[in-house]
DSSP file (Angstrom, degrees, kcal/mol; ACC not computed):
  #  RESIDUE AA STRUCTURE BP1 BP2  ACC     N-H-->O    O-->H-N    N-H-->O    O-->H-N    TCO  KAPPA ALPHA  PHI   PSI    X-CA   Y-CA   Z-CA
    1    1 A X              0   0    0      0, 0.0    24,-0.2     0, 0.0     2,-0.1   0.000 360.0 360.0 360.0 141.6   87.4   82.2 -115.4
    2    2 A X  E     -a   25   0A   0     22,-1.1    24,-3.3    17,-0.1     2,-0.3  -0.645 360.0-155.7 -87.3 155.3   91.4   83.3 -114.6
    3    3 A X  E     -a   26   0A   0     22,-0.2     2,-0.5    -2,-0.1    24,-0.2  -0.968  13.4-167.7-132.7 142.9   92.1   83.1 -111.2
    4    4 A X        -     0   0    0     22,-1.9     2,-0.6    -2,-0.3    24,-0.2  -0.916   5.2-162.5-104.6 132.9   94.8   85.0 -109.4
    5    5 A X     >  -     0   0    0     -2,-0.5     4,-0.7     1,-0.2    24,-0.1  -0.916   7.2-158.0-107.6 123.7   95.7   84.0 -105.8
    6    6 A X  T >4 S+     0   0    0     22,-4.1     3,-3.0    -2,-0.6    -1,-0.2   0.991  91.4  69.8 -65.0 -37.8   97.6   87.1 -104.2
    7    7 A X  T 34 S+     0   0    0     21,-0.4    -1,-0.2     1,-0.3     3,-0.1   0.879  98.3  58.6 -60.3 -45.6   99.4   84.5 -101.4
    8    8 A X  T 34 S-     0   0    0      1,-0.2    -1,-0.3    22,-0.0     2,-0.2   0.724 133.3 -58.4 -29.4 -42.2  101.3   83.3 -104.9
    9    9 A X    <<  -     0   0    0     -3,-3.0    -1,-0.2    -4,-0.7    -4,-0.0  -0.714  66.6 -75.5 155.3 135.0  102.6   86.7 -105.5
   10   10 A X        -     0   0    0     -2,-0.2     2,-0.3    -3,-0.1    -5,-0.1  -0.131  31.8-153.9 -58.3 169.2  101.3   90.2 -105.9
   11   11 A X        -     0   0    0     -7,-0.1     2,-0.2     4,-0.0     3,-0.1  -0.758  17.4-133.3-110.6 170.5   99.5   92.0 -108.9
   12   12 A X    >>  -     0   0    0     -2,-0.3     4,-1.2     1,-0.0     3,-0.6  -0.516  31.2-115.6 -95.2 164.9   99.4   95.3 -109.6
   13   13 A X  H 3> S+     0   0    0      1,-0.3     4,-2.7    -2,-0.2     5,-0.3   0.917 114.5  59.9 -82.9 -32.6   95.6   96.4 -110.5
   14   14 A X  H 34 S+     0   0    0      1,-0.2    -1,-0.3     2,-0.2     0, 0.0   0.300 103.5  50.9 -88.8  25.2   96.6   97.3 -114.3
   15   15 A X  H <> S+     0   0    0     -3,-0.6     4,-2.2     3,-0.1    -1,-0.2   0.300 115.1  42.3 -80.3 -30.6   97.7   93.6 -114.7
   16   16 A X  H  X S+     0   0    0     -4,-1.2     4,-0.8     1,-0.2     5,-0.2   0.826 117.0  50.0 -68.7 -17.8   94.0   92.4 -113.1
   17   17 A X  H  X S+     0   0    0     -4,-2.7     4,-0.6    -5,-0.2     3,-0.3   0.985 111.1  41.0 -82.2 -25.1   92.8   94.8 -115.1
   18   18 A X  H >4 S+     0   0    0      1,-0.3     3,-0.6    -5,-0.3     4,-0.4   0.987 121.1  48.1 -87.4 -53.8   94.9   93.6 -118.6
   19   19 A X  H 3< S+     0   0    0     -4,-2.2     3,-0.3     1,-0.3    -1,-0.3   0.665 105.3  57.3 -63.2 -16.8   93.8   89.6 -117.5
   20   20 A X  H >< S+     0   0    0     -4,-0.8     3,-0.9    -3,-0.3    19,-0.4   0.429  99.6  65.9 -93.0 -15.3   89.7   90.7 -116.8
   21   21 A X  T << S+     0   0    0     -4,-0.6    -1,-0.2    -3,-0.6    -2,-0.2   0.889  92.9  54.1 -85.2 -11.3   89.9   91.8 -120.5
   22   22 A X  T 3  S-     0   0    0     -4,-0.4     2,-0.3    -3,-0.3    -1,-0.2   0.160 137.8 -76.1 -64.5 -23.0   90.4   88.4 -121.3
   23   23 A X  S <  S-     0   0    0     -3,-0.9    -1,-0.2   -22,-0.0    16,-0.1  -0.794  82.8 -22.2 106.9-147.5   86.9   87.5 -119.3
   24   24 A X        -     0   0    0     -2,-0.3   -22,-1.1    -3,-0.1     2,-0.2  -0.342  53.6-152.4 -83.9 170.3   86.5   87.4 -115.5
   25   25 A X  E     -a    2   0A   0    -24,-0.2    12,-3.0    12,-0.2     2,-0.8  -0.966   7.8-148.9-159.8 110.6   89.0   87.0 -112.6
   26   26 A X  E     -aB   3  36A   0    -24,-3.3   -22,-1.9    -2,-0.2    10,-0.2  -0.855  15.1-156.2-108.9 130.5   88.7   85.7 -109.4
   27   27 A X  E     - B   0  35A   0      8,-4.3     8,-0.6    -2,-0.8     2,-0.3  -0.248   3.8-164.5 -55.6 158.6   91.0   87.2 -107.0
   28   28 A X  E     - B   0  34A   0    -24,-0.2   -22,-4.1     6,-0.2   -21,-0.4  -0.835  16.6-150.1 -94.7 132.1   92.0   85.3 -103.8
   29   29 A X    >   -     0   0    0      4,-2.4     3,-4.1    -2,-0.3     5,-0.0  -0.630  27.9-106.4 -97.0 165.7   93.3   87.4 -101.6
   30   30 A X  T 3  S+     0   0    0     -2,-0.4    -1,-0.1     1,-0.3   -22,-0.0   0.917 120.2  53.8 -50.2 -57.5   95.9   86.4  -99.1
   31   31 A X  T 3  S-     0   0    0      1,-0.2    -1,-0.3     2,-0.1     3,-0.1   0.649 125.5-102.4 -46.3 -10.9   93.0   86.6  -95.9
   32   32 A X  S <  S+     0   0    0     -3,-4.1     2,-0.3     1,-0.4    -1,-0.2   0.541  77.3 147.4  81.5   0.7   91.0   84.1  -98.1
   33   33 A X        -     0   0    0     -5,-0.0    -4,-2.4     2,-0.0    -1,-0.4  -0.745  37.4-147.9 -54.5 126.6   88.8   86.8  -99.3
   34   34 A X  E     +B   28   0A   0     -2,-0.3     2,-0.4    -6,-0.2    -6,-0.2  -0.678  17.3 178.5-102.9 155.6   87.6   86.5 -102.7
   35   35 A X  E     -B   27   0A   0     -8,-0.6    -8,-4.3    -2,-0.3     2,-0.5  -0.998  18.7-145.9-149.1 128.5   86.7   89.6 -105.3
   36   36 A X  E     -B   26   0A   0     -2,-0.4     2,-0.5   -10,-0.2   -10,-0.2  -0.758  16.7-169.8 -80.0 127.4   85.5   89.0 -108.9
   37   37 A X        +     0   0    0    -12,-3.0     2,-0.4    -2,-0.5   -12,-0.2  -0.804  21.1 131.1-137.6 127.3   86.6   91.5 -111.1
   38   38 A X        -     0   0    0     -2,-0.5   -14,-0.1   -14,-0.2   -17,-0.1  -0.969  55.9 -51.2-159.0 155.7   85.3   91.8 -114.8
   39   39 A X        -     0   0    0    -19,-0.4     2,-0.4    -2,-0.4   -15,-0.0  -0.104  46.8-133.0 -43.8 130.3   84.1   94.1 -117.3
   40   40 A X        -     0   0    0      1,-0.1    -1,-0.1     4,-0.0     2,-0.1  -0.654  16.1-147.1 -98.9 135.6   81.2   96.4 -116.5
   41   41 A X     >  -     0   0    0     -2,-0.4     4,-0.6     1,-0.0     5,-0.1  -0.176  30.5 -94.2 -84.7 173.4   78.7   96.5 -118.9
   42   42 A X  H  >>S+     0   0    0      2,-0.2     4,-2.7     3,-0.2     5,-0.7   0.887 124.8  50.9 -60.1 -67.3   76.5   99.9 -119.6
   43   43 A X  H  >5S+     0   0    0      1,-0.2     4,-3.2     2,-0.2    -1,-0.2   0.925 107.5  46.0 -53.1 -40.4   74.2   99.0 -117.6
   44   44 A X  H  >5S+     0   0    0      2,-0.2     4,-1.2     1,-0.2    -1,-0.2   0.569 110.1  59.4 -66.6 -13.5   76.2   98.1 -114.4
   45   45 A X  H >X5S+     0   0    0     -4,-0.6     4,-1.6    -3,-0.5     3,-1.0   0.897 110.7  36.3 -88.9 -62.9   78.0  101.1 -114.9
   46   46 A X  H 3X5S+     0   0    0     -4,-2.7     4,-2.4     1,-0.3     3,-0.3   0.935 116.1  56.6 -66.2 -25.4   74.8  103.2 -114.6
   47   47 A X  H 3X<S+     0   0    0     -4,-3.2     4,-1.1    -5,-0.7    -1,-0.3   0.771 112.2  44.3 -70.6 -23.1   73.3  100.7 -111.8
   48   48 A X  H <X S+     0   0    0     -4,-1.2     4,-1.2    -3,-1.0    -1,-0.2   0.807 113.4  47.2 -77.2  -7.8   76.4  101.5 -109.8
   49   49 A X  H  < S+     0   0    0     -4,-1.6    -2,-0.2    -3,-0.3    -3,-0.1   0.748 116.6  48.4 -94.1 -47.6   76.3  105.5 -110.5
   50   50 A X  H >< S+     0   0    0     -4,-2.4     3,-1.6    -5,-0.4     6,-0.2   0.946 107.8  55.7 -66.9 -62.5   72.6  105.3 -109.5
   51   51 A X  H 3< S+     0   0    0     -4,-1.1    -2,-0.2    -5,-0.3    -1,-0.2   0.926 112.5  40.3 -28.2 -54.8   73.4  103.3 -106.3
   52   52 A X  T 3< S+     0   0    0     -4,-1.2     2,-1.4    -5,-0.1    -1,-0.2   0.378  89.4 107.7-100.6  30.1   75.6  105.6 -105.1
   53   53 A X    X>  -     0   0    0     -3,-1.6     4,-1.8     1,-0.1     3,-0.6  -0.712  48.2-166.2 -82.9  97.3   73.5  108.7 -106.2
   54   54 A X  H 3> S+     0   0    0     -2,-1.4     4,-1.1     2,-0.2    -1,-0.1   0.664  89.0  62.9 -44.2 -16.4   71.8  110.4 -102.8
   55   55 A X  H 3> S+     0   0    0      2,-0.2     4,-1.4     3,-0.1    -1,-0.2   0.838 114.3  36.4 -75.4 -53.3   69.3  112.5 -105.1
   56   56 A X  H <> S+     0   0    0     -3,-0.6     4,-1.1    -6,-0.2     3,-0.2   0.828 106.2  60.9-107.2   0.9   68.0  109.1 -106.1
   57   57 A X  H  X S+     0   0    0     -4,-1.8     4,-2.4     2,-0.2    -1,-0.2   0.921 108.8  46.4 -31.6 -59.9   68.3  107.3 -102.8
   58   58 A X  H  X S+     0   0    0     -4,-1.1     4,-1.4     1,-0.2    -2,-0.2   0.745 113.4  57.4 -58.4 -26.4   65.6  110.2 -101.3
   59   59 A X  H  X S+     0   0    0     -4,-1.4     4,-2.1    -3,-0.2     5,-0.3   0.960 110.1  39.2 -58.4 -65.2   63.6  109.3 -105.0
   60   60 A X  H  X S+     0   0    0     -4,-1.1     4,-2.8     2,-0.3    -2,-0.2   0.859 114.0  56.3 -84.1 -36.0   63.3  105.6 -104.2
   61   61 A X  H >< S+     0   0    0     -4,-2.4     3,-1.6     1,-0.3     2,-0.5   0.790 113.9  46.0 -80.9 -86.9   62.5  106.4  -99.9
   62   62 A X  H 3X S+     0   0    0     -4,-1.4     4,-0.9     1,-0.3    -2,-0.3   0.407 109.9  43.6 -44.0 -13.3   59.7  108.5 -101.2
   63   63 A X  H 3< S+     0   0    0     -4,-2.1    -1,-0.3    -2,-0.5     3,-0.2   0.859 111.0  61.1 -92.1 -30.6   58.0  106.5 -103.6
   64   64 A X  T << S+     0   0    0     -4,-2.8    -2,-0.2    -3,-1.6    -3,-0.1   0.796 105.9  48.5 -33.6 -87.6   58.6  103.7 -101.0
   65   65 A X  T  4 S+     0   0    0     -4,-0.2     2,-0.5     1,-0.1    -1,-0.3   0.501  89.3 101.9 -58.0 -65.3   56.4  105.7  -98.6
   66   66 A X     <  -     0   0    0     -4,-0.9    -1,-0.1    -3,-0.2    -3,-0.0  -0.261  49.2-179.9 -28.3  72.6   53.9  106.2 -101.1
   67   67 A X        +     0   0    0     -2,-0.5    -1,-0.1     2,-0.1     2,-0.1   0.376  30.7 121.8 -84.9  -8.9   50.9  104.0 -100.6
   68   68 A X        +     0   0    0      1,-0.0     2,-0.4     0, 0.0    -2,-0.0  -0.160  30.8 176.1 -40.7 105.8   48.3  104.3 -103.0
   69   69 A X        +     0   0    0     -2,-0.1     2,-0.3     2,-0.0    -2,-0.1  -0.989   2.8 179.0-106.9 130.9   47.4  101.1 -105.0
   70   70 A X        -     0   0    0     -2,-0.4     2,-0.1     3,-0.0     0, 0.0  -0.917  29.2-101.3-143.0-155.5   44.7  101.2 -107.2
   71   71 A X     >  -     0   0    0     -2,-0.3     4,-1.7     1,-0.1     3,-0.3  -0.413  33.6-108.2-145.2 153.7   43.4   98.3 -109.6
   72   72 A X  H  > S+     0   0    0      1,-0.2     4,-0.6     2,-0.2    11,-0.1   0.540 121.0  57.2 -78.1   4.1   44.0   97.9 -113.2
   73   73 A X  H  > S+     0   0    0      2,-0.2     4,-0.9     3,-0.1    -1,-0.2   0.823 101.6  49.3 -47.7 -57.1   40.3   99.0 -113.4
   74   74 A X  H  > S+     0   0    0     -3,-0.3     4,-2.8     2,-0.2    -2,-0.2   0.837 108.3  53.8 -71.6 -52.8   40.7  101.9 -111.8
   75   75 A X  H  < S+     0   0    0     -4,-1.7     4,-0.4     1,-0.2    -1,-0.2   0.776 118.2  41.9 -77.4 -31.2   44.0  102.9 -114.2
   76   76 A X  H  <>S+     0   0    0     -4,-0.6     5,-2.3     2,-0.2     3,-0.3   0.770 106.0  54.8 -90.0 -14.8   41.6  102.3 -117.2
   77   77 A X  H ><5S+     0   0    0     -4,-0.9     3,-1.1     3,-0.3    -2,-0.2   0.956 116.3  54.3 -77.1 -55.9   38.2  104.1 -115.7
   78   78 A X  T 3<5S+     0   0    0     -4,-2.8    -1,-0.2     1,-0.3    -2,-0.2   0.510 108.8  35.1 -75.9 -10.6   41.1  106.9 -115.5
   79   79 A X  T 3 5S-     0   0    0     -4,-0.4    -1,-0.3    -3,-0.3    -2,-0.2   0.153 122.3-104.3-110.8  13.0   42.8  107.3 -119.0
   80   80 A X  T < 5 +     0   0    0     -3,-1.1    -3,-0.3    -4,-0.2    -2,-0.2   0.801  69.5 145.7  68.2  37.9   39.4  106.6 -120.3
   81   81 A X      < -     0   0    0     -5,-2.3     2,-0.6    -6,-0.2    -1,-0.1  -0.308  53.4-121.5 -75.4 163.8   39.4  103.1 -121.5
   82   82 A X    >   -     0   0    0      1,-0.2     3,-2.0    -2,-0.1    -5,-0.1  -0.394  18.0-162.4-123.7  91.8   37.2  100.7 -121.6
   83   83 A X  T 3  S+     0   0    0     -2,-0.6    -1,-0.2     1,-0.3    -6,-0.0   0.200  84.9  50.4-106.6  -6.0   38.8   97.9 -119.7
   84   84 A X  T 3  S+     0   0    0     -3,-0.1     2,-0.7    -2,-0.0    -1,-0.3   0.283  70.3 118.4-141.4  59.4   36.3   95.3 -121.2
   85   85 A X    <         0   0    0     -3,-2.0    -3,-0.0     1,-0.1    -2,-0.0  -0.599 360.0 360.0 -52.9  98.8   36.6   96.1 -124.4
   86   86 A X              0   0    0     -2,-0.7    -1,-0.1     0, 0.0    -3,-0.1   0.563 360.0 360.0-104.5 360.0   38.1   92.6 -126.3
């Protein structure tokens, strides 16, 4: 892992970005705050895009709210299976 410490000197973000192509980077910033910064994968891309969706925030509080359990019986009784069947 690179590490940059800004109290050293600034960066610009398109040199963290050109050194994170290289593998991860840990920032220090001058307060002592630290930030990782590295390539986003396909997935992380769509897990932040999703995060910050409000259509699927209201998705995720209603099926929360949803309470129905029923038993893996119950899910076979219902597609018609015959759950002891071996």
């Amino acid at each position: 892992m690179n590490i940059v410490n800004l109290a050293e000197g600034d960066r610009s973000v398109s040199e963290l970005i050109e050194i994170a192509k290289s593998g991860p980077v840990l920032v220090h910033a001058v307060d002592g705050t630290d930030f990782v910064l590295e390539e986003a994968d396909a997935f992380e891309r769509e897990a932040a895009m999703l995060g910050a969706s409000d259509g699927f925030k209201s998705f995720l509080q209603q099926r929360s709210r949803e309470g129905e359990e029923i038993s893996a019986s119950e899910v076979a009784k219902r597609l018609g299976i015959d759950a002891e069947a071996k």
